[in-house]
TORPA-4810 file (N, C-alpha, C, O; in nm, 3 decimals):
<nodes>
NODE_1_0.084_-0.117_0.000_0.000_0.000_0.000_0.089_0.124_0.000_0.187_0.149_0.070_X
NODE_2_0.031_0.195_-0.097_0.119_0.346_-0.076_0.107_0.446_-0.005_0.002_0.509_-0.013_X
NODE_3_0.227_0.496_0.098_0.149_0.556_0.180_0.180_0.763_0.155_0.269_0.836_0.111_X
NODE_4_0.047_0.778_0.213_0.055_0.934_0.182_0.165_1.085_0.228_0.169_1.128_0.343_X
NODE_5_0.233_1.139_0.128_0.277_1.226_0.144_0.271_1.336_0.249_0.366_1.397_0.297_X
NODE_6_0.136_1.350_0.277_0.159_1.481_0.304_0.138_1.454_0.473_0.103_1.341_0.507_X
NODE_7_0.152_1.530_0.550_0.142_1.523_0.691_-0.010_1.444_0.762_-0.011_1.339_0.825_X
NODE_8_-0.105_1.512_0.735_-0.211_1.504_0.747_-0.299_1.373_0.703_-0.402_1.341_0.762_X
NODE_9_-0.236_1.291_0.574_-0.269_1.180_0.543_-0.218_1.054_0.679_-0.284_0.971_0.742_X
NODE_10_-0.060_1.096_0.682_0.021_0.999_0.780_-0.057_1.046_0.929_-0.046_0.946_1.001_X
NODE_11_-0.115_1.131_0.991_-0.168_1.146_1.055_-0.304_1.040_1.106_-0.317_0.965_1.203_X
NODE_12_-0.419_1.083_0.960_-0.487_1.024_0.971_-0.506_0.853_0.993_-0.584_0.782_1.057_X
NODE_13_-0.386_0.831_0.900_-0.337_0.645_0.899_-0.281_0.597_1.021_-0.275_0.477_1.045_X
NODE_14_-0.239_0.691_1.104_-0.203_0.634_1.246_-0.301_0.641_1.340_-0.334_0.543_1.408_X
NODE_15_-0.346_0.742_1.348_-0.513_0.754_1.429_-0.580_0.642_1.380_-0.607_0.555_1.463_X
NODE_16_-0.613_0.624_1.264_-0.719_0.506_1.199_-0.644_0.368_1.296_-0.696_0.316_1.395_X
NODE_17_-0.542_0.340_1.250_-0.417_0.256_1.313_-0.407_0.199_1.447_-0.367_0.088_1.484_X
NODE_18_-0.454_0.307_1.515_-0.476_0.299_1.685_-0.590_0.277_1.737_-0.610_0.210_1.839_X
NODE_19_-0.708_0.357_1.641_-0.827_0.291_1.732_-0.861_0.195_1.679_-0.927_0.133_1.763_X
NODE_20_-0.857_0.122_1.559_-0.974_0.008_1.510_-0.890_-0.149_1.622_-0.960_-0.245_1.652_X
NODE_21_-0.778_-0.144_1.654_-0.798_-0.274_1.796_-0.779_-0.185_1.926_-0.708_-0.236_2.013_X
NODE_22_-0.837_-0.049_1.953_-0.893_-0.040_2.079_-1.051_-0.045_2.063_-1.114_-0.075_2.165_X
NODE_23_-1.141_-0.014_1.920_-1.278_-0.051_1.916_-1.292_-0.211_1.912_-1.383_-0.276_1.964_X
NODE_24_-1.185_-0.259_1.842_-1.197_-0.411_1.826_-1.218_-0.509_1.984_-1.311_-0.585_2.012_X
NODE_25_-1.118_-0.480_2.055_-1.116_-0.510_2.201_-1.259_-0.444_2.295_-1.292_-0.493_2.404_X
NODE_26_-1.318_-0.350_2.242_-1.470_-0.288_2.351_-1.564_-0.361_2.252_-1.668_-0.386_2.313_X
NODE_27_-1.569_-0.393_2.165_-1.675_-0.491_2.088_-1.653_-0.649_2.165_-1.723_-0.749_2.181_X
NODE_28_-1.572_-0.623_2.186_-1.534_-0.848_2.214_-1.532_-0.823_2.358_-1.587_-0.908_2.428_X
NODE_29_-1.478_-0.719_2.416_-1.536_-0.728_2.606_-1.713_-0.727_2.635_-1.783_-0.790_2.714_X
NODE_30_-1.745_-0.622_2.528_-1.916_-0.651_2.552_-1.962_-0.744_2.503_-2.047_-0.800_2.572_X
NODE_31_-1.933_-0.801_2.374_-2.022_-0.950_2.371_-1.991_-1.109_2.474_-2.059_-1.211_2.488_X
NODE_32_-1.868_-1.069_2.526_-1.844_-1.140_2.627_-1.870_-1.098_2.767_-1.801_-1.149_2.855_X
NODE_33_-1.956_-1.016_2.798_-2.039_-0.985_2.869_-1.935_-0.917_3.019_-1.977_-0.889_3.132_X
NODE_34_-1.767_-0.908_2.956_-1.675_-0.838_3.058_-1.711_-0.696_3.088_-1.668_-0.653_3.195_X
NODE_35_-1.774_-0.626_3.023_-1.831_-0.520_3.047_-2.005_-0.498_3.012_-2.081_-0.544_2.927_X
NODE_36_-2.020_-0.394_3.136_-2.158_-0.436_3.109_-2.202_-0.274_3.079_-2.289_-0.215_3.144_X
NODE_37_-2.135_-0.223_2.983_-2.171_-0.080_2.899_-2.309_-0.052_2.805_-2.396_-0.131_2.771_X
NODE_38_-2.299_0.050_2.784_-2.394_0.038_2.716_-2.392_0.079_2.536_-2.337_0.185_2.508_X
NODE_39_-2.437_0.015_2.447_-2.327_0.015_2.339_-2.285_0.172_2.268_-2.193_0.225_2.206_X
NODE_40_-2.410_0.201_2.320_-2.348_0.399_2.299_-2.206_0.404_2.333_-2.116_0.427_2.253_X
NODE_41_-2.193_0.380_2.461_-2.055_0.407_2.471_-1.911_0.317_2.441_-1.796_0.350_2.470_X
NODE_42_-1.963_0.184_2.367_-1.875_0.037_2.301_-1.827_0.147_2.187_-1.707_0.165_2.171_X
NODE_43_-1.929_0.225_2.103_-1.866_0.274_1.949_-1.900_0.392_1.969_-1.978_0.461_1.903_X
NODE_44_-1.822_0.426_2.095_-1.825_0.577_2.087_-1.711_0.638_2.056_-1.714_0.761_2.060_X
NODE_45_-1.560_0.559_2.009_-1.479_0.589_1.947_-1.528_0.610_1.819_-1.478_0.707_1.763_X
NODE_46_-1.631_0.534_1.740_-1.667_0.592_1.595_-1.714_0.693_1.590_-1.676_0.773_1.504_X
NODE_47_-1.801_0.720_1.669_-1.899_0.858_1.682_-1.860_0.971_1.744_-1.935_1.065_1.718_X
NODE_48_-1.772_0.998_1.815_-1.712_1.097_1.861_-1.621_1.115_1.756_-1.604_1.235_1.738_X
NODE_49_-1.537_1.025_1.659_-1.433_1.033_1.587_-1.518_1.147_1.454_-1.489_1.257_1.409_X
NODE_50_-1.635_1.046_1.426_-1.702_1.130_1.335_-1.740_1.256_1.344_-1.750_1.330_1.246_X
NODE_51_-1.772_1.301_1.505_-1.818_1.404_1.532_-1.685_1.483_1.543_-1.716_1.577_1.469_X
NODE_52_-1.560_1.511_1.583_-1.492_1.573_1.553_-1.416_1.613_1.400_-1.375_1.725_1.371_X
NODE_53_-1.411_1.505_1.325_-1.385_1.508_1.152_-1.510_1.618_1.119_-1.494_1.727_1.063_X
NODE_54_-1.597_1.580_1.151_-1.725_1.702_1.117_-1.719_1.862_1.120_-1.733_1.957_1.044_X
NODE_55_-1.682_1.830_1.283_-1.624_2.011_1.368_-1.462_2.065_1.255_-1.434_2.167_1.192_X
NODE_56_-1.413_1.971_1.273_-1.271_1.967_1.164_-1.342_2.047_1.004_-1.316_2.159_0.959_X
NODE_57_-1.402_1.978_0.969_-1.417_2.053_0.812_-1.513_2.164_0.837_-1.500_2.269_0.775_X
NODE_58_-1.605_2.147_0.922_-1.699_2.316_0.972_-1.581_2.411_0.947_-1.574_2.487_0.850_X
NODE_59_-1.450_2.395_1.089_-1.370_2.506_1.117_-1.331_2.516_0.961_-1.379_2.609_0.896_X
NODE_60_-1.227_2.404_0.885_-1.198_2.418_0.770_-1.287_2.536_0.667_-1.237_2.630_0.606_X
NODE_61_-1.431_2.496_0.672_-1.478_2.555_0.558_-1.519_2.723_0.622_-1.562_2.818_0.556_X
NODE_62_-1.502_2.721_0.712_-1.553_2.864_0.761_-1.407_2.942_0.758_-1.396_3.054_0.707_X
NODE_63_-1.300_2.873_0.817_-1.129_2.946_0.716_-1.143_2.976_0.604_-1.122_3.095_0.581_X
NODE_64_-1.183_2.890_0.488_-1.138_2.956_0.329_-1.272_3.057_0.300_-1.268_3.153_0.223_X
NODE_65_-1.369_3.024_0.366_-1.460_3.161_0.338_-1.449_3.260_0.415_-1.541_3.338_0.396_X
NODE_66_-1.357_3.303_0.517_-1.312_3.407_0.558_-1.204_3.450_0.483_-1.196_3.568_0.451_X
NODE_67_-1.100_3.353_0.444_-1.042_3.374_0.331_-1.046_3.464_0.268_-0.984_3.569_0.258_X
NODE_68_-1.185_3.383_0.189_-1.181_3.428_0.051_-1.258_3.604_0.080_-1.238_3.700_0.005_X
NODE_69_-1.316_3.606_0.164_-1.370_3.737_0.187_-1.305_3.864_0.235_-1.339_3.981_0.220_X
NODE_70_-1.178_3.797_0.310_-1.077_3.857_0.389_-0.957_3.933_0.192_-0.893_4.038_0.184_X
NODE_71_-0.973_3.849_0.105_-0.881_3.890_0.018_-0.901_4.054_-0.073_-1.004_4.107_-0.114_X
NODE_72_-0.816_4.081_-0.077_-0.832_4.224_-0.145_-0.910_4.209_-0.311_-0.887_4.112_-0.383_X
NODE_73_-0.948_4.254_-0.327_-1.028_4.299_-0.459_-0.972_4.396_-0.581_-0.955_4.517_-0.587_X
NODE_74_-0.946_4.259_-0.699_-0.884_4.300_-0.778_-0.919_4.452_-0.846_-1.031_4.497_-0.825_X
NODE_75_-0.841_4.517_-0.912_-0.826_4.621_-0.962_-0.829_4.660_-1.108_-0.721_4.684_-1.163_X
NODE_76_-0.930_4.667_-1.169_-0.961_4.617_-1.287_-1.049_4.771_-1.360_-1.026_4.887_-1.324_X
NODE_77_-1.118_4.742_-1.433_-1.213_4.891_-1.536_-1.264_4.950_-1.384_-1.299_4.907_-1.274_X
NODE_78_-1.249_5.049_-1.440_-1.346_5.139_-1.364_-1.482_5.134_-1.409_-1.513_5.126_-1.528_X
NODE_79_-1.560_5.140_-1.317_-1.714_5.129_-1.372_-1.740_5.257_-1.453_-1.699_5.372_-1.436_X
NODE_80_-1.833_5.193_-1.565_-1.863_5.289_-1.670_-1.932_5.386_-1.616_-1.987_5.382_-1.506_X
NODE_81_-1.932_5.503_-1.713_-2.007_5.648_-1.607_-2.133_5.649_-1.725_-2.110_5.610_-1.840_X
NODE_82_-2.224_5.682_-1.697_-2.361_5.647_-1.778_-2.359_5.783_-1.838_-2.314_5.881_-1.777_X
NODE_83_-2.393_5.787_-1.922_-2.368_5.930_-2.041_-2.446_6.018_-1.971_-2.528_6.006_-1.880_X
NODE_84_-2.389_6.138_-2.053_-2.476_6.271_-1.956_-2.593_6.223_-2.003_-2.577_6.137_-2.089_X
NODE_85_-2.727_6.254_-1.972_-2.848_6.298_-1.970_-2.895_6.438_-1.917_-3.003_6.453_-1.861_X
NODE_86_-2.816_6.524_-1.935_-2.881_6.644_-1.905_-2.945_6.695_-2.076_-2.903_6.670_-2.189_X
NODE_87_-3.014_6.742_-2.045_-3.074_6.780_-2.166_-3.009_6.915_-2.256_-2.977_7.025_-2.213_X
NODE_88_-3.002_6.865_-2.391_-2.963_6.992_-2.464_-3.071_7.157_-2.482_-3.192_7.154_-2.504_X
NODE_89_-3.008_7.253_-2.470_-3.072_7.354_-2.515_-3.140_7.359_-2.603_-3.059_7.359_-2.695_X
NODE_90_-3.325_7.366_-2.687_-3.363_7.309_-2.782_-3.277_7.424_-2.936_-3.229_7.528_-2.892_X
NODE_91_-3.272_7.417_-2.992_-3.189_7.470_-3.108_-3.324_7.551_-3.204_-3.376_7.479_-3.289_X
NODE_92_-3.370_7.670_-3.191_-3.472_7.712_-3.283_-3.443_7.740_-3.414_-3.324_7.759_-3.439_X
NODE_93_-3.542_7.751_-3.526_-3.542_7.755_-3.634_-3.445_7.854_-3.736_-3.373_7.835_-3.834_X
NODE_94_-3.498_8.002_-3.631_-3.414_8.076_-3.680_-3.243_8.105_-3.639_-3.167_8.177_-3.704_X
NODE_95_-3.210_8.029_-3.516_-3.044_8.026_-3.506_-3.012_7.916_-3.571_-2.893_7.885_-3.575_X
NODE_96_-3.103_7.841_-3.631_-3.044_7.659_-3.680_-2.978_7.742_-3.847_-2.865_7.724_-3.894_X
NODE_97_-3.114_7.852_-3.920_-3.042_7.911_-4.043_-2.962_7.951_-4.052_-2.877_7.911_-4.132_X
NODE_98_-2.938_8.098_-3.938_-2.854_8.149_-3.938_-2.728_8.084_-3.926_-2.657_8.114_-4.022_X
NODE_99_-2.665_7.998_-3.837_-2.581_7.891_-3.873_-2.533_7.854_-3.986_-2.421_7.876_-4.031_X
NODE_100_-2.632_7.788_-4.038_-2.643_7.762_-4.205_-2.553_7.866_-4.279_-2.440_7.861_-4.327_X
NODE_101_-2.648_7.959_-4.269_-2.606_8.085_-4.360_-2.478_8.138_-4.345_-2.423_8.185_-4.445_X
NODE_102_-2.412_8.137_-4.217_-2.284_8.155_-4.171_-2.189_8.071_-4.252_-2.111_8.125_-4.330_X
NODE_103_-2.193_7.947_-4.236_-2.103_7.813_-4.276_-2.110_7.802_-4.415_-2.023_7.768_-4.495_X
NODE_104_-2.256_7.842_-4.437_-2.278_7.814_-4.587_-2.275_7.687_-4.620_-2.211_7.659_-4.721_X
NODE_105_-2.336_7.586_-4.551_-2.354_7.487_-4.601_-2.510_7.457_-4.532_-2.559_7.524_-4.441_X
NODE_106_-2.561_7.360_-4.586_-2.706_7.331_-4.607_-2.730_7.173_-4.595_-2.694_7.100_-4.688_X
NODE_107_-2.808_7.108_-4.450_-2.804_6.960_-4.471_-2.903_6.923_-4.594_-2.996_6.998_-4.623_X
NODE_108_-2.884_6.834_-4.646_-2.899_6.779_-4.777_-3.116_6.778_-4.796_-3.177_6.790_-4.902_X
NODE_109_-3.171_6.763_-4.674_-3.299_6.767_-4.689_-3.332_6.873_-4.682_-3.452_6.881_-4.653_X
NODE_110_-3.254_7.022_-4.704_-3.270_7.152_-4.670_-3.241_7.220_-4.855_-3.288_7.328_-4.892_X
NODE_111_-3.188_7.161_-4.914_-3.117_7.228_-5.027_-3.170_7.233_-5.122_-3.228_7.127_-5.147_X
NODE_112_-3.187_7.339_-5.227_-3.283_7.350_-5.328_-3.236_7.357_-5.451_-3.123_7.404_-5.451_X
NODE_113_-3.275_7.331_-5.555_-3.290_7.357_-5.698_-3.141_7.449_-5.689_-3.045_7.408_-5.756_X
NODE_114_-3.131_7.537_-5.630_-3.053_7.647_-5.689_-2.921_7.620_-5.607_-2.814_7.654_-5.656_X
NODE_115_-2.924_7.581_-5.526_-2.810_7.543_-5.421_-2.726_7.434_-5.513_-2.604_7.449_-5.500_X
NODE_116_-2.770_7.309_-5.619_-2.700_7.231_-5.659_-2.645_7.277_-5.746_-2.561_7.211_-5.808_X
</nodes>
């Protein structure tokens, strides 16, 4: 069997290692009636074991989401600025010509016979 690298694996394989013949030995004292427990407490090495692996990944998962909340916030576009909407001054008829007449030029749905 190959065994695991990292700390936490070799950890776990020795814990596993140690209790299954101290549960093995409280299973075979109670069916031989050397103890007179009650089996809550025969496999309460499983259940307490489970119940701490449990508390273990709670704390775990409540670290990387502090984490991840705790991390600074990338720096990226600036949020777009929404175009002006202020309203234009309306442009009347007679400064729209005079314009015209200034520049001397004429938009194309404005121009007559004599202009081409």
């Amino acid at each position: 069997m190959k065994q695991p690298r990292s700390i936490a694996g070799r950890s776990w394989n020795l814990a596993m290692d140690a209790l299954l013949p101290g549960q093995l030995v409280l299973i075979v004292l109670k069916l031989t009636r050397v103890i007179t427990w009650s089996w809550w407490w025969v496999l309460s090495p499983v259940w307490v074991g489970g119940i701490l692996v449990a508390f273990g990944l709670c704390g775990l998962l409540a670290l990387v989401i502090w984490g991840f909340l705790q991390r600074p916030r990338p720096i990226g576009r600036a949020p777009e600025v929404p175009p002006d909407t202020r309203q234009q001054p309306p442009t009347t008829a007679a400064s729209s010509s005079r314009t015209q007449r200034q520049s001397g030029h004429r938009p194309p749905e404005q121009r007559t016979k004599t202009d081409s």
